[in-house]
Each structure stands twice: as structure tokens, then as C-alpha cells.
MILO-132223 format. One record per residue: residue in three letters; x, y, z of N, C-alpha, C in turn. Coordinates in steps of 0.05 Angstrom, whole numbers, plus 5000, padded with zeros to 4 digits. Each point is the difference from the previous one (the first is absolute). Layout:
AlaXYZXYZXYZ...
END
This chain:
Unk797269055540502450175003499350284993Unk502050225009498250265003502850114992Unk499450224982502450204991499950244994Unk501050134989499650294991496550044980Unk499350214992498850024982502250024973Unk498449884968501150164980499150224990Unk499750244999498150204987500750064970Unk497550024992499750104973498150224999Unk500750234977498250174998497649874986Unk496950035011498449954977498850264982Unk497749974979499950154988499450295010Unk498249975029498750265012502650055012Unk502849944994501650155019500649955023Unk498149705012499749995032503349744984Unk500550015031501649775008499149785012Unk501049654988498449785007501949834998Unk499249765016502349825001500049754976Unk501949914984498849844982499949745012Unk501349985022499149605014497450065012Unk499850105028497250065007497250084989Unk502250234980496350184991499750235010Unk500249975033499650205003501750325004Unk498050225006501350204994498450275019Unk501250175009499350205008499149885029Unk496750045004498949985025500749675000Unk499549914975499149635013502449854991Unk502950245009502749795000500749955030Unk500549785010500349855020503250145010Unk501049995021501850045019503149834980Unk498849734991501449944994500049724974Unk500650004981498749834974499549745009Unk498449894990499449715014500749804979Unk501650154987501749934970497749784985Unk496550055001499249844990497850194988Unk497949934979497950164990498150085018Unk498250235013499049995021496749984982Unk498549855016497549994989499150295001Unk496649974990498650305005499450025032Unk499849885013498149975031502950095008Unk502749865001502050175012500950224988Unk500750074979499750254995497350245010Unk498149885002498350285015500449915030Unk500549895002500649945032502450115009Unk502649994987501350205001499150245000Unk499650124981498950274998498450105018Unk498249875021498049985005501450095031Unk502349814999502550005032498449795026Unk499049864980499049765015502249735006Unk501950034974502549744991502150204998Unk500949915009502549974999502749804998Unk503050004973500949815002503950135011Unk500549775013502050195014501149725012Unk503549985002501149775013498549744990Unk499949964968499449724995498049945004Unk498350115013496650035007497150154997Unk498649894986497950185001498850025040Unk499450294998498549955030498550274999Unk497450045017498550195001499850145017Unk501550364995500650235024498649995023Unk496750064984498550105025499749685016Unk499549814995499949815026502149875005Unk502749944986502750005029499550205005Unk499850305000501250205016498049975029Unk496949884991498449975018500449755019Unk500949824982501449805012501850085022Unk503350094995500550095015499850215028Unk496950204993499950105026498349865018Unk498549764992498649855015503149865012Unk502549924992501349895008501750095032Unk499350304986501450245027498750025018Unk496749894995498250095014500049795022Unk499949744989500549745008502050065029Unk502750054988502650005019498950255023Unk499550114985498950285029498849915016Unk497649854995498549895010500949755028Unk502349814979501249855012500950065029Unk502450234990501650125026498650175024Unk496850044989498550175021499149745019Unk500049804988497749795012503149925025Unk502550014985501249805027501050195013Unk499950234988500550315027497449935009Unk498549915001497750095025501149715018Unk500649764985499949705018502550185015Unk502050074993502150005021500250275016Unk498250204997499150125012498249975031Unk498149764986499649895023500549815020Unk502649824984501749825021500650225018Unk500850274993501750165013498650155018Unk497749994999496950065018500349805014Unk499949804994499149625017502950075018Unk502650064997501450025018499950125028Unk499250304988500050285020497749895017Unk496749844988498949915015500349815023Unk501849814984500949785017501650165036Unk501350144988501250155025498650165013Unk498950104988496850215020498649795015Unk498849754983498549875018501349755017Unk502250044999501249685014503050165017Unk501050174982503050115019499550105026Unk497750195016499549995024500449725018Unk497549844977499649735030502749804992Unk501849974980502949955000501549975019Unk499750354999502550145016499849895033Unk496550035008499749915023500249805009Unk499749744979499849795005503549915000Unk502050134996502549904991501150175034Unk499150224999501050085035500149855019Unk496949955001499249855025501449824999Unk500649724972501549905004502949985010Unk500750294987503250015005499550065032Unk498250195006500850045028498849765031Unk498349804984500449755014502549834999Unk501250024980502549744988502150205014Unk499750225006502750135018500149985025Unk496650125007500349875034501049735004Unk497649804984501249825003503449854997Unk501150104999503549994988501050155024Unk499150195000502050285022498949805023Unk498049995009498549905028502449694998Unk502450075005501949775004500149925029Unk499950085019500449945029498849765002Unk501149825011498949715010499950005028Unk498249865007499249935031502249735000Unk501449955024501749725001498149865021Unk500349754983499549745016501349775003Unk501349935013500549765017500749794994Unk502549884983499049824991499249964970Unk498450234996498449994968500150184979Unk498650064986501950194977498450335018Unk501050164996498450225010498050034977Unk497750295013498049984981499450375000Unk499050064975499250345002498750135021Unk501850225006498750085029497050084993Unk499350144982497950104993497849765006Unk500749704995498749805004498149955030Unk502950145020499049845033500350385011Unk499650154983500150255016497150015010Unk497550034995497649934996499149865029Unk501949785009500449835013500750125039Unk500650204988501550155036499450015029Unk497150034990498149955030500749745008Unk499149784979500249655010503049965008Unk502550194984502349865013500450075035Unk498650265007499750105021498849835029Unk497849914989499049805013501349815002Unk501049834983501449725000503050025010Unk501150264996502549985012500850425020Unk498450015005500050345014502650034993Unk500550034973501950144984498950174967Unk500950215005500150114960500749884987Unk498849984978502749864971503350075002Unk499150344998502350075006501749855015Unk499149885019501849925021500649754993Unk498149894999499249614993502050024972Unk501050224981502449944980503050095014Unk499450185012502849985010501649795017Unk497549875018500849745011500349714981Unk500350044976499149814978498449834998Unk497050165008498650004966498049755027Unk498449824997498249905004500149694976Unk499749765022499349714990498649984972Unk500949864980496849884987497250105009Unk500749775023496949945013499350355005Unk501650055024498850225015499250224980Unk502249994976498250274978497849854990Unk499449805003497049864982497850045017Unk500550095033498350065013499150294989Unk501850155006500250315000498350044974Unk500849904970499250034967497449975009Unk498949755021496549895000498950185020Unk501350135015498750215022499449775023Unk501649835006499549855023500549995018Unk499149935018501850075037502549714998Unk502650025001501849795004498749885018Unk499449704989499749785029502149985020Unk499249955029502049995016500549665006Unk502049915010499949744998500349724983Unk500350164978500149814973501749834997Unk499649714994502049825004501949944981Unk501949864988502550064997498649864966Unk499149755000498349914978498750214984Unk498150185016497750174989502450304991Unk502650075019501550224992501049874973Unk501249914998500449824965499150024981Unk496749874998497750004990500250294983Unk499450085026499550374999503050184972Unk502349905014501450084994500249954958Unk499249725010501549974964496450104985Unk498250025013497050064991501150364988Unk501750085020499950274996502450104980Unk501449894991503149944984498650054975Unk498349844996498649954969497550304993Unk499350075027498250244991502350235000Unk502449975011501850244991501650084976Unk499749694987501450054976497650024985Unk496749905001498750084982499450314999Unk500250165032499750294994503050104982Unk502649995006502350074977498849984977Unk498349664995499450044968498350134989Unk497950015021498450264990501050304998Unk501950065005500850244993501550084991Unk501849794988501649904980498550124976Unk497849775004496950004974499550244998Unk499750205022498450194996501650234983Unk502549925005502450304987500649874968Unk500049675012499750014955498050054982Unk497650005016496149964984500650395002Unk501550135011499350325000502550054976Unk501949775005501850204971498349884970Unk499849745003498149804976497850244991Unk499250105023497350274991501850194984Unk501050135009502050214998500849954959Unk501749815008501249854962497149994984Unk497749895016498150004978498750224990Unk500350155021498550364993502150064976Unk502650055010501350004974500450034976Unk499649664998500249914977497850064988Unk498249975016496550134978500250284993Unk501450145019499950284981502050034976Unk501949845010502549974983498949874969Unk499049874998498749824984498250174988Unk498450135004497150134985501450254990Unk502250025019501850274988501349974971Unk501449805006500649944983498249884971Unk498149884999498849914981497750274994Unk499550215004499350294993502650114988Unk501749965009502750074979500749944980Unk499449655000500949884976498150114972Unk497450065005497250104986500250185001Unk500650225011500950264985502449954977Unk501749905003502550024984499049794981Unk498049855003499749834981497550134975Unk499450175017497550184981501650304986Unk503050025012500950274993500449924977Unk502849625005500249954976498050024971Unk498049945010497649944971500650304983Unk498750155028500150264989502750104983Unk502149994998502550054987499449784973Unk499649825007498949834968498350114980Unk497150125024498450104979500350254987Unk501650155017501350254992502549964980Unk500349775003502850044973497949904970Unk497849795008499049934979498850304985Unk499350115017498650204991501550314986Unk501749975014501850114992501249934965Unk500049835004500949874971497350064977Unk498449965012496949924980499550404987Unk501250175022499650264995502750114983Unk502749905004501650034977499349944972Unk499549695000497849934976499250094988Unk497350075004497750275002501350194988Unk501950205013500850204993502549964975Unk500849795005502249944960498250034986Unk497449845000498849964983498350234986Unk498850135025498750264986501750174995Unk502950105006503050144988500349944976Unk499749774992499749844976498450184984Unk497849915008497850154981500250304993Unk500850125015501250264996501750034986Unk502349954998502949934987499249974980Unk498549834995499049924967498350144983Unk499650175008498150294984497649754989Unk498249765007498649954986497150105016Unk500450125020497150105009499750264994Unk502050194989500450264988497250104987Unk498250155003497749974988497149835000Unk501049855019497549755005499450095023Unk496650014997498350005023498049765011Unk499849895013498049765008498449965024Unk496950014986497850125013501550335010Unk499850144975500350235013503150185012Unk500849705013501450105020503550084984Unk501950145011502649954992502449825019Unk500149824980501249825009503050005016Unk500250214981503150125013500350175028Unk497750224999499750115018499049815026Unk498749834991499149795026502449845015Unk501549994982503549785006501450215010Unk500450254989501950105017498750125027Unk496550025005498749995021501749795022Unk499449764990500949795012503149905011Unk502050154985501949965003501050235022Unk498850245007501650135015499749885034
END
């Protein structure tokens, strides 16, 4: 337990404490309300010990202690300013090297998945589901041949058989003559390749938006998880800055302390002044 000093005059006139002992240079901050040996008494004196808050503890290495502790935190907050410095580099890069071919790769798509969508006009057939003109446009010469008509025309008259568009799709000359068995044949042969072209292009406008959502989400995604790591490294940084923050209030009670207390008043160590070094330190 730690209390006042008691002072007594001794015979040279100096003032000394009668619990501690000590007196002048080698009285302590604060009585350690017990007899102090010789080794702490010159150790006091000396401004190697110090007793203060119920504790013996020694100036020069906490105080050294402590700026290795500042040094530590400085250190700390430089190291995750550089990590999130460079998530924030890894970002700007990410977009330099990928947001060009992105951007292109998300066009083309959009501007396939639109043609494909806008390109609504259906060719009619007969009978069967119609199919994308874009499909049997390709087709014009053979409908020409097989029926010395345009599409144009061959839809305004509605549209062309199964069969006869399965000629036209294969580039074939319509058989002449074909018997009523083999027109059938033909017919339901050609029913099934019209709904497999719908489904293919059905397929083709959902596999272009499926692209589309997945470009997306991958930028969406890496965007996001570069976000979460910055804010998750700012956080640190506000941690290590409050720790540090704290460790330098510390620091500074403590050496205010030492000042306040007139016990470095006159004491030099190695030379140096102790006081002048703290209030160095403190501005």
C-alpha cells in the first residue's frame, strides 16, 4: 500500500521520510510505507526505481517499454494501410484488366439476346407451330425454286406445309408426285424438326440471358467481396488506432506524472535531462 511521505528534519537539515528512509534525491514519488533497502534507495537516487501507485516499477524501461509499444502500433497500422491499400490496387486492377473484356463480353451478349428477342417475325406454317423468320430467311432461293414464289409471298398466302418448309430448311427441290403415305411420313418427319428448331431458339435466348446473369453475378460478386476487405481491413485499422491511441494517452499520464511530481527535478541519467527529454516527447 502506498501513501503520503512522513518528513522529518534530519540533523544536516535535509528532509527524510521516517517509513521509507528516504529523502531528497532517493525519495520515491510516493512512500512504499515500508523501509527501503540500500540497492533501492540508490536506485532511486540513481532514477533507475521508481515507487508510485502501489508499485515499484523502473522509468527508463516502461518508458522504453512503452515506446516500443507505440512503435509496435505504428508499425501495426502501416502494415494494414499497405494490405488495404492494396486490396484497393487489386480492385482498380481488376477493372483495368477485366472491365474492357466485361463490358464486351456483356454487349455482345446483350446485343445477341436482343436481336434475338426483337427478331420476333415468324414465318407461318400450315398446320404447325410457325418458326423464326431469321431461321428459313437464308432459305429464299430454294423457296423460289420449289414454289416460284418469295417468302414474302409464300407468308402472305399462309406460310408453307411441314413437309414443304423441311424441303426449303434442307435446300431441296420439292418432289413431284409424292404419294399420300410418303406426304404423311414427310409431314409428321417435318412437325418434329419444327418444334426442335423453336427449341433451339428458345435455348438459344435463355443460354444468352444464363451468360448475361453469370457475367453479372461474377462481377457482382468479386465486387462485392473487395468491398467486404476493404471495410474489413478499415475496420482493423480503427481498432488499431484506438488501441494506440490509448497506449499514447498512457504514455503521456504517465510521463505528466513524472513531471507533476517534481521527482526528476535535478536528476540526470546518462547525462541526459530527463525532464527536458519528456517534455521533448510530449509536444
Amino acid at each position: 500500500m502506498s501513501k503520503k511521505h512522513t518528513y522529518a528534519d534530519r540533523e544536516d537539515g535535509l528532509a527524510q521520510c521516517t517509513v521509507c528512509g528516504g529523502g531528497e534525491g532517493s525519495l520515491p514519488i510516493e512512500c512504499p510505507d515500508a523501509r527501503m533497502t540500500a540497492d533501492e534507495n540508490d536506485a532511486v537516487y540513481a532514477g533507475r526505481l521508481e515507487y508510485a501507485r502501489c508499485r515499484w516499477w523502473a522509468p527508463r524501461a516502461e518508458i522504453a517499454g512503452y515506446q516500443r509499444e507505440l512503435a509496435q502500433a505504428r508499425a501495426d497500422i502501416e502494415t494494414v494501410s499497405r494490405s488495404r491499400d492494396a486490396a484497393i490496387a487489386d480492385r482498380t486492377a481488376y477493372a483495368d484488366r477485366y472491365g474492357a473484356e466485361l463490358r464486351a463480353t456483356v454487349e455482345r451478349l446483350t446485343r445477341e439476346r436482343d436481336e434475338a428477342q426483337a427478331s420476333r417475325r415468324r414465318f407461318p406454317i400450315m398446320g404447325g407451330p410457325s418458326i423464326p423468320w431469321r431461321v428459313i430467311a437464308p432459305h429464299e432461293a430454294q423457296a423460289r425454286i420449289n414454289h416460284d414464289q418469295s417468302l414474302e409471298r409464300l407468308a402472305q398466302r399462309g406460310g408453307l406445309s411441314p413437309a414443304e418448309a423441311h424441303f426449303v430448311l434442307a435446300d431441296r427441290k420439292w418432289p413431284r408426285g409424292m404419294s399420300d403415305e410418303d406426304w404423311c411420313q414427310a409431314e409428321i418427319a417435318a412437325l418434329a424438326e419444327l418444334n426442335a428448331i423453336n427449341a433451339t431458339d428458345n435455348q438459344l435466348i435463355a443460354d444468352l440471358a444464363a451468360a448475361l446473369r453469370a457475367y453479372d453475378t461474377a462481377h457482382i460478386e468479386h465486387d462485392t467481396e473487395v468491398k467486404r476487405l476493404i471495410a474489413e481491413i478499415n475496420r482493423l485499422l480503427v481498432d488499431l488506432a484506438a488501441a494506440r491511441d490509448a497506449r499514447i494517452a498512457e504514455l503521456v499520464r504517465l510521463l505528466q506524472f513524472l513531471l507533476d511530481s517534481g521527482v526528476l527535478d535535478g536528476v540526470e541519467i546518462d547525462d541526459v535531462d530527463p525532464k527536458k527529454a519528456i517534455r521533448a516527447a510530449l509536444v
